[in-house]
C-alpha positions as CSV (number, residue, x, y, z in Angstrom):
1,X,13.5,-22.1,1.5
2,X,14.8,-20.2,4.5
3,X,13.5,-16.8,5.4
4,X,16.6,-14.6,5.1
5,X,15.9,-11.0,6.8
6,X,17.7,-7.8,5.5
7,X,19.9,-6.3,8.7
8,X,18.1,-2.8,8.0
9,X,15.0,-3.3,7.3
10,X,14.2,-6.7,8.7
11,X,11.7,-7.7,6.5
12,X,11.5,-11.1,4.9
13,X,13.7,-10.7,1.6
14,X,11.6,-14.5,0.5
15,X,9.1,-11.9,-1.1
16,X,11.5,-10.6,-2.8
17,X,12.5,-13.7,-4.6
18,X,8.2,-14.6,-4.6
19,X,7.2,-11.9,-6.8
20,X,10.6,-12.2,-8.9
21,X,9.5,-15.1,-9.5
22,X,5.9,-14.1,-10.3
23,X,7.1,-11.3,-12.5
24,X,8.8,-14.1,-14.6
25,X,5.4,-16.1,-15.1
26,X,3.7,-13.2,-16.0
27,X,4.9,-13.1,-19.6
28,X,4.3,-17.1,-19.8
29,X,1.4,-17.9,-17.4
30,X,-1.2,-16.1,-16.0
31,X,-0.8,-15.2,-12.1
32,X,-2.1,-16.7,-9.2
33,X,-3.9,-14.8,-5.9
34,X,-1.0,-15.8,-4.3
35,X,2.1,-14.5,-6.9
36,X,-0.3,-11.4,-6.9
37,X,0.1,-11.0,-3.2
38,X,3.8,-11.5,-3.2
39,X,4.3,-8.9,-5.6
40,X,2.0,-6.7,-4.0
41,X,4.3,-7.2,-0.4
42,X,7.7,-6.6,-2.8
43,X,6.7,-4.0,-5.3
44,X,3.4,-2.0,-4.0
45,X,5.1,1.2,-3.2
46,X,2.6,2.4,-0.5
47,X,4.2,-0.9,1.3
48,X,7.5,0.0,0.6
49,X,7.2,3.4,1.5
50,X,5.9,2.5,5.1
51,X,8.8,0.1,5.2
52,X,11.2,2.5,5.5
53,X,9.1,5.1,7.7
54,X,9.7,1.8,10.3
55,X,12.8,1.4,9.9
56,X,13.1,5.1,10.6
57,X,11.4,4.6,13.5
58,X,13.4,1.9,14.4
59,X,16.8,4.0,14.3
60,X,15.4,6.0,17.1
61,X,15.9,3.2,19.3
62,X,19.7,3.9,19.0
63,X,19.6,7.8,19.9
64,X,17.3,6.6,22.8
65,X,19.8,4.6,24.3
66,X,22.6,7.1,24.1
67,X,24.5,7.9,27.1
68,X,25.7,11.4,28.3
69,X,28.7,12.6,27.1
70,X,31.1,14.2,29.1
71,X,32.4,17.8,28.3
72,X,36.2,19.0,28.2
73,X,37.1,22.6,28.9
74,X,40.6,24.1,28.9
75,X,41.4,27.5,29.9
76,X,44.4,29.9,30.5
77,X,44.6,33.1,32.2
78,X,47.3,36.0,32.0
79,X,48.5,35.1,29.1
80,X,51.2,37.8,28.0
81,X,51.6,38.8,24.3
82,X,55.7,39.2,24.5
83,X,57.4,36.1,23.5
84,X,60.5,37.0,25.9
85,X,57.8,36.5,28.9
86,X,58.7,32.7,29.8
87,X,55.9,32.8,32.5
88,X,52.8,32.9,29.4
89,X,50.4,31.7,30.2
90,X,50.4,32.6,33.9
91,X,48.0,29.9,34.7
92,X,45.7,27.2,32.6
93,X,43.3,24.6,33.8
94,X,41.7,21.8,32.3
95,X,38.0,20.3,33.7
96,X,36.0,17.5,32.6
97,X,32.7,17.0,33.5
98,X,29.8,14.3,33.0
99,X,26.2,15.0,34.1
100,X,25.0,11.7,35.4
101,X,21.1,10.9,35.0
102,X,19.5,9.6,37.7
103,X,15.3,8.0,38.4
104,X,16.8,5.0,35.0
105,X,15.7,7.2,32.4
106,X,17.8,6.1,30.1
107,X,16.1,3.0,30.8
108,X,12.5,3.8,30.1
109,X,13.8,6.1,27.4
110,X,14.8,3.0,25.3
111,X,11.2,0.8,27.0
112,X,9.1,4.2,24.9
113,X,11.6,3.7,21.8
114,X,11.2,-0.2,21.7
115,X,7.4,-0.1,22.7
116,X,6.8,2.8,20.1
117,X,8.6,0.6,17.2
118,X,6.7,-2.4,18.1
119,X,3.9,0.2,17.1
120,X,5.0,0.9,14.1
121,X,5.5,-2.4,13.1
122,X,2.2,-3.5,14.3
123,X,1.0,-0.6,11.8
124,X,2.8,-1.6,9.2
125,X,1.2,-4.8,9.5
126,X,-2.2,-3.3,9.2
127,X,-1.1,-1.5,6.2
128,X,-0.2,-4.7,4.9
129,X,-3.6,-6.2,5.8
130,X,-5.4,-3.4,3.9
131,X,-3.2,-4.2,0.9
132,X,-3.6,-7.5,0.9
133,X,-7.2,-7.1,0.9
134,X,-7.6,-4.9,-2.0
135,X,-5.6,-7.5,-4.3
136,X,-8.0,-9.8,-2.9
137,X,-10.9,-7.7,-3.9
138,X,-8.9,-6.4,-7.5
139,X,-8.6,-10.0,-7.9
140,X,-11.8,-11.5,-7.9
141,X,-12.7,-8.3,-9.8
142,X,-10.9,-9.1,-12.5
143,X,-11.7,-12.9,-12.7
144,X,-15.5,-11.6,-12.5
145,X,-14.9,-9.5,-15.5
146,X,-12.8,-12.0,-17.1
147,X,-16.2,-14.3,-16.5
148,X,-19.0,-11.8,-17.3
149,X,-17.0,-10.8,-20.4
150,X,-16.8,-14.5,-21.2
151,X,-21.0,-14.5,-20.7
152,X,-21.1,-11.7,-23.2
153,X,-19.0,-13.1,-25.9
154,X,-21.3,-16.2,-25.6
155,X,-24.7,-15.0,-25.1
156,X,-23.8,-12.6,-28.6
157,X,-22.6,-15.5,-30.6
158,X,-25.7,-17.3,-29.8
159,X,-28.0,-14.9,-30.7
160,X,-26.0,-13.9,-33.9
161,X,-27.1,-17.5,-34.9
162,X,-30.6,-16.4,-33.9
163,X,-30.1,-13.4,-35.7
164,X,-28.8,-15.2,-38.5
165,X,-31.4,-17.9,-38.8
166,X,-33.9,-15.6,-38.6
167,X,-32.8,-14.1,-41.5
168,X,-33.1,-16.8,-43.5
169,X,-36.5,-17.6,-41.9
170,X,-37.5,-14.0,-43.7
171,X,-36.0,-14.7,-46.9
172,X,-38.4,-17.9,-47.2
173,X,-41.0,-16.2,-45.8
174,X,-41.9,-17.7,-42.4
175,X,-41.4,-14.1,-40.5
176,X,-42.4,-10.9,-41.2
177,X,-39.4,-8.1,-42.0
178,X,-40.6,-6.6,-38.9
179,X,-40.3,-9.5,-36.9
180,X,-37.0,-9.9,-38.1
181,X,-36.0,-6.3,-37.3
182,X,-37.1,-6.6,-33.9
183,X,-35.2,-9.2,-33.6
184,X,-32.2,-7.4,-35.2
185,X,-32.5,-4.7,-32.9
186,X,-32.3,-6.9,-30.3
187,X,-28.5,-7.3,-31.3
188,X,-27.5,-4.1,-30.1
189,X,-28.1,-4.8,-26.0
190,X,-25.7,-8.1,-26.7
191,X,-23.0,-5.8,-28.4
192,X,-23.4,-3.3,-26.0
193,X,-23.1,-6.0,-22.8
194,X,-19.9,-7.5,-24.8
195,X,-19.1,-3.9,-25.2
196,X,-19.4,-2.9,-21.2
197,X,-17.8,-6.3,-20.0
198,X,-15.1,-5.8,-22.2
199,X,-14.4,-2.2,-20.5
200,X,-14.5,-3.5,-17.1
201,X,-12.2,-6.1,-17.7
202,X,-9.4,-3.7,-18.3
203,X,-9.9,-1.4,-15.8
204,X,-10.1,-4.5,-13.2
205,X,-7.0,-5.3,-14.6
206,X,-5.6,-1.9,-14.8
207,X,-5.9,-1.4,-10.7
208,X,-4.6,-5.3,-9.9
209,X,-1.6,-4.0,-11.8
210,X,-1.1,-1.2,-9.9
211,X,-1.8,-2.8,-6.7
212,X,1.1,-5.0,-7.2
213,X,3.5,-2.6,-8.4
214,X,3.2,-2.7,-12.1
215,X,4.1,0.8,-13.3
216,X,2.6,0.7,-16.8
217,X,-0.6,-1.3,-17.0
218,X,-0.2,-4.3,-19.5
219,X,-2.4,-5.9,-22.4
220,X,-0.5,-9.0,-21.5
221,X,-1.0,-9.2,-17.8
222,X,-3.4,-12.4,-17.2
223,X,-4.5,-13.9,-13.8
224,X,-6.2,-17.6,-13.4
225,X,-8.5,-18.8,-10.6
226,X,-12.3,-20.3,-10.0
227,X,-15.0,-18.1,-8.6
228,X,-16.8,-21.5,-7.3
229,X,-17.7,-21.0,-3.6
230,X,-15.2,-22.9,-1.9
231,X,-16.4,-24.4,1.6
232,X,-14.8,-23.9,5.0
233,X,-15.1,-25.4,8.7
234,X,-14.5,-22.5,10.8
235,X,-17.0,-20.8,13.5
236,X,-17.7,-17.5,14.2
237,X,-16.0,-18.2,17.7
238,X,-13.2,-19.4,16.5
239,X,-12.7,-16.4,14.0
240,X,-13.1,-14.2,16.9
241,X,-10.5,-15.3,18.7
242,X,-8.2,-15.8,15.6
243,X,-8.9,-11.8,15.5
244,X,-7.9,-10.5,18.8
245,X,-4.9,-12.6,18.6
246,X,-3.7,-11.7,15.1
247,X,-5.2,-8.1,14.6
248,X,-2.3,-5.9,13.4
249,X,-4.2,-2.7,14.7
250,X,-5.5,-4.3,18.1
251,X,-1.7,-5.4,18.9
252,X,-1.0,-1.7,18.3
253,X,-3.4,-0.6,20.8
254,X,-2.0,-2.8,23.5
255,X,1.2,-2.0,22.5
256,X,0.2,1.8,22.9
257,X,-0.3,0.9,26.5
258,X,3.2,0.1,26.8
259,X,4.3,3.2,25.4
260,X,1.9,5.3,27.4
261,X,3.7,3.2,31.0
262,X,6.7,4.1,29.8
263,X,5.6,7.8,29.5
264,X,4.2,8.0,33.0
265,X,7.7,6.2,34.4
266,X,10.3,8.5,32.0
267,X,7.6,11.5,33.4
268,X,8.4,10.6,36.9
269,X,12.3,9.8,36.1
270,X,12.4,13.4,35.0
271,X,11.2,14.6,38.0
272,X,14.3,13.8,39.8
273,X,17.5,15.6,39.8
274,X,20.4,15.0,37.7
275,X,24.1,16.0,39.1
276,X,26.7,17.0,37.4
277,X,30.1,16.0,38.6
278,X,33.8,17.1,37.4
279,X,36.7,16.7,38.0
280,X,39.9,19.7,37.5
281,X,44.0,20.5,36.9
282,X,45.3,23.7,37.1
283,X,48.7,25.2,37.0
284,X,49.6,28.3,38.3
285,X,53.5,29.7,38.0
286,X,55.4,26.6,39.2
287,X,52.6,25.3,41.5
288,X,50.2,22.3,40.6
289,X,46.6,21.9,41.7
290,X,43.9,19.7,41.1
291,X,40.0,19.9,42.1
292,X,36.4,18.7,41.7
293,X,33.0,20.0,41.1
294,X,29.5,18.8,42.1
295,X,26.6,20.6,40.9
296,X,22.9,19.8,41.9
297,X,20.3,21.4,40.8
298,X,17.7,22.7,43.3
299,X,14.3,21.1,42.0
300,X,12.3,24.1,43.7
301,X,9.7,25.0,41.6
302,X,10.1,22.8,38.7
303,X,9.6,19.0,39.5
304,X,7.8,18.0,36.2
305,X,4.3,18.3,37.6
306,X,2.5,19.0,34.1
307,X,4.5,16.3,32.2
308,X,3.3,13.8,34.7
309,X,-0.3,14.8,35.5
310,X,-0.6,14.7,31.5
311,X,1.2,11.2,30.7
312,X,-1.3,9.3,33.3
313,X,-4.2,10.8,31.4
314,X,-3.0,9.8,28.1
315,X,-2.1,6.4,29.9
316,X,-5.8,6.0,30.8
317,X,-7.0,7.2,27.2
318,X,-4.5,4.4,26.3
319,X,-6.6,2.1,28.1
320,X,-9.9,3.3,27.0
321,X,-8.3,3.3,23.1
322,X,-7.4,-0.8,23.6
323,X,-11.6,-1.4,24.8
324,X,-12.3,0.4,21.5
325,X,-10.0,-1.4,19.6
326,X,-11.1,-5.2,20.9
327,X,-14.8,-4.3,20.5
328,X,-14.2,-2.7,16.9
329,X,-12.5,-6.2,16.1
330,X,-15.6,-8.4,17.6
331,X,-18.0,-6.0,16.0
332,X,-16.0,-6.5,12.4
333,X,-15.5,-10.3,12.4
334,X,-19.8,-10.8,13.4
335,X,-20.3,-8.0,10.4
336,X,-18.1,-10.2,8.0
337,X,-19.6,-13.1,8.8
338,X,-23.2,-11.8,8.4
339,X,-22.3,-10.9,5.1
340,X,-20.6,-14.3,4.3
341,X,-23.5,-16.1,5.8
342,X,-25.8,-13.8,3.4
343,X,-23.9,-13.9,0.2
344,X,-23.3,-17.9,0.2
345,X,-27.2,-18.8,0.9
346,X,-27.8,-16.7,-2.6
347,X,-24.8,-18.3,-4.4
348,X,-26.3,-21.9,-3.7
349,X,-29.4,-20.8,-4.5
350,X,-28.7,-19.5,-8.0
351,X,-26.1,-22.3,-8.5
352,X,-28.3,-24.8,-7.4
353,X,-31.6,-24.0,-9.4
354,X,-31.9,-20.7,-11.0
355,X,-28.9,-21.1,-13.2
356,X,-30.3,-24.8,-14.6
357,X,-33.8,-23.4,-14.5
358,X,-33.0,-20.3,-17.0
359,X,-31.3,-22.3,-19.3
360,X,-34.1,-25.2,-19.7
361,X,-36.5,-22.1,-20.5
362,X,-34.3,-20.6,-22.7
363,X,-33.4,-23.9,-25.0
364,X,-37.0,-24.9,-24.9
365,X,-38.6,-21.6,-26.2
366,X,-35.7,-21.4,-28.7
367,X,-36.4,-24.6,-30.3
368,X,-39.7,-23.8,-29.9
369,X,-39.9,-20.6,-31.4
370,X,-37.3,-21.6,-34.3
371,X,-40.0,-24.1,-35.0
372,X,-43.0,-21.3,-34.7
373,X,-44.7,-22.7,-31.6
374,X,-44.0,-19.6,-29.8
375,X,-44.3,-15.8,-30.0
376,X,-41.1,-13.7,-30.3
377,X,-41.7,-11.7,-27.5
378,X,-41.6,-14.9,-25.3
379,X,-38.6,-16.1,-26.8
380,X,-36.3,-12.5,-26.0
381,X,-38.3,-12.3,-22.5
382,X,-36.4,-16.0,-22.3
383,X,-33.0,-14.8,-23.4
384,X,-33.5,-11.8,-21.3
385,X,-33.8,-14.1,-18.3
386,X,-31.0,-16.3,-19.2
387,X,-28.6,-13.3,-19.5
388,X,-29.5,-11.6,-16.1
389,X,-29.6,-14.7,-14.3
390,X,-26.4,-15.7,-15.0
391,X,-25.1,-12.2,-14.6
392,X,-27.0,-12.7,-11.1
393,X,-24.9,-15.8,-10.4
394,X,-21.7,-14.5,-11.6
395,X,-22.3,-11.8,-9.0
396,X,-23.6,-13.9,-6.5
397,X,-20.4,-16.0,-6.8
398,X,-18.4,-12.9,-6.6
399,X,-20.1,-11.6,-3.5
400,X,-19.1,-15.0,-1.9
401,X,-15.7,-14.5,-2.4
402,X,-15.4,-10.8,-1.7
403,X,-17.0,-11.7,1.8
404,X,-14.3,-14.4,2.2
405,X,-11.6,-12.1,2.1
406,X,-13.7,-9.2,4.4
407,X,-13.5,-12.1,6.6
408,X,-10.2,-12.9,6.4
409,X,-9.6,-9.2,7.0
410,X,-11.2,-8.8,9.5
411,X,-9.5,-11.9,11.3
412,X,-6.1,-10.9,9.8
413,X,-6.1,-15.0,8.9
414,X,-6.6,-16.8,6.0
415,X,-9.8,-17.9,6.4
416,X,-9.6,-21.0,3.8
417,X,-6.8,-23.3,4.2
């Protein structure tokens, strides 16, 4: 498909059709991360709202490169009130006159409008970037709590069984009724877990749905995706440079350079002195005249001193603003990737031993506890194990991912292919 570009805006309308598209599956399929980010870019009003505020911006590009217009002035003189006078008006004149600009400051009047929208749209861009991350982030939320509720609903099935067999164990005998109310009570912190990851689910779900545009959270509004740790070949290097070349808000910052030239130049362009030149008819009686005019103003005392003393300081704050801006990018991408580096080594840890490890305890000192070779307290400190170290894991994962897309932030790049 073609990216077709509204004439106003000039924003791909292909999002547009994305998220229509998306908001169709929603009622049949659950969404992907990246339907959820096309109807974020189409529908998430913050977006939209800055959408227009550019193509406001935009428009001033036209008033900027506006020409002078010329003025028209007629006048009569003597003019007699008797309509038996055939000599009224006495005399009348007519005068045009342009002022003509001079130092092209029409020219650097239209280099600050472009530069200044190229700004804006390099802002927009960032907002864009900052949205995109939070669906990211409301994203793997939600398929966190869509897991960790899942780990609730199963670790309080299993120990209803528990529960339930050890019921029966008390009925025949083999456990005390205080045994079996301790384990009873026991119930409670699995309901309350379903209870919590239940809660969290919908409020995850709440803010993806208003992050991409839903006006009236949902029941019926699903997602699908895997919060394995995926695997990817980039350096840190070459996320770097990725960065300072696709940054939204470093592009701004050099673009502010631009704007801040073209300040200094238009400053100087003022400076210089802008004629005025006309041209004139007049009759008087029966005789016909005609004239010019050239007026010059006499740039004395004011020769725009202030304006440009203050535009090259705000050029060189410019300059200093871009150093900022490229070190605040370096700094961000090594940040990211310390955190990525971090959050992956625990991930493959608890993936790669605790998660098995829990488990084998936990089976074996059920079986042996439903067969009484071991003390209750051993067998809850087992299923207290197995619980947190799988709500450990799930989090682990989830860190792995959330660092993905700080990464991807940071680079303005999709990180994974």
């Amino acid at each position: 498909m073609k990216h077709i570009r509204s004439r106003s805006l000039g924003f791909p309308l292909l999002y547009l059709y994305a998220a229509a598209a998306a908001v169709g599956q929603t009622a049949s399929a659950p969404l992907t991360l990246q339907q959820a980010l096309d109807m974020a870019r189409a529908k998430n009003p913050n977006l939209l709202s800055v959408q227009q505020h550019v193509s406001a911006t935009k428009a001033s590009e036209i008033t900027a490169g506006l020409r002078q217009n010329p003025s028209f002035t007629i006048s009569g003189a003597d003019v007699s009130l008797s309509a038996s006078n055939p000599a009224s008006p006495y005399s009348y004149s007519a005068n045009v006159s342009r002022l003509f600009e001079r130092g092209e400051k029409r020219r650097w009047r239209l280099d600050i409008a472009h530069a200044t929208s190229d700004v804006m749209q390099s802002q927009y861009k960032d907002t864009e970037r900052q949205t995109i991350l939070q669906v990211k982030q409301s994203f793997t939320d939600l398929l966190a709590a869509k897991a960790g509720l899942k780990i609730a609903e199963d670790n309080l099935e299993s120990y209803r069984k528990t529960v339930d067999l050890s019921k029966a164990r008390r009925d025949a005998g083999d456990i005390s009724e205080t045994d079996f109310e301790r384990i009873d009570l026991q119930l409670s912190e699995f309901e309350s877990d379903y209870d919590g990851a239940k809660l969290n689910m919908v409020q995850a779900s709440d803010q993806l749905q208003l992050l991409v545009g839903i006006a009236k959270p949902t029941d019926t509004f699903d997602i699908t995706g895997t919060l394995d740790p995926p695997a990817f070949t980039a350096t840190i290097q070459q996320v770097e440079q990725e960065a300072l070349t696709a940054r939204p808000d470093y592009q701004a910052a050099l673009q502010s350079i631009r704007v801040a030239d073209a300040n200094v130049k238009l400053a100087d362009a003022n400076g210089t002195t802008d004629p005025t030149i006309g041209g004139e008819y007049e009759r008087s009686a029966t005789f016909n005249t005609a004239g010019f005019q050239v007026s010059i103003p006499l740039r004395i005392f004011d020769r725009n001193q202030g304006e440009k003393e203050r535009t090259r300081y705000e050029a060189q704050s410019s300059r200093f603003a871009e150093i900022a801006a490229r070190n605040q990018v370096v700094s961000d991408v090594d940040q990211a990737w310390a955190a990525y580096d971090a959050a992956i080594h625990l991930a493959n840890r608890y993936n790669g031993h605790y998660l098995k490890e829990a488990e084998h305890v936990r089976d074996n000192l059920e079986y042996s506890y439903r067969h009484g070779g071991t003390t209750l307290l051993d067998y809850l400190d087992a299923l207290r194990d197995y619980r947190q170290t799988n709500l450990d894991a799930l989090n682990a994962n989830q860190q792995v991912w959330l660092s993905i897309h700080q990464l991807s932030f940071a680079a303005a790049t999709e990180i994974l292919p």
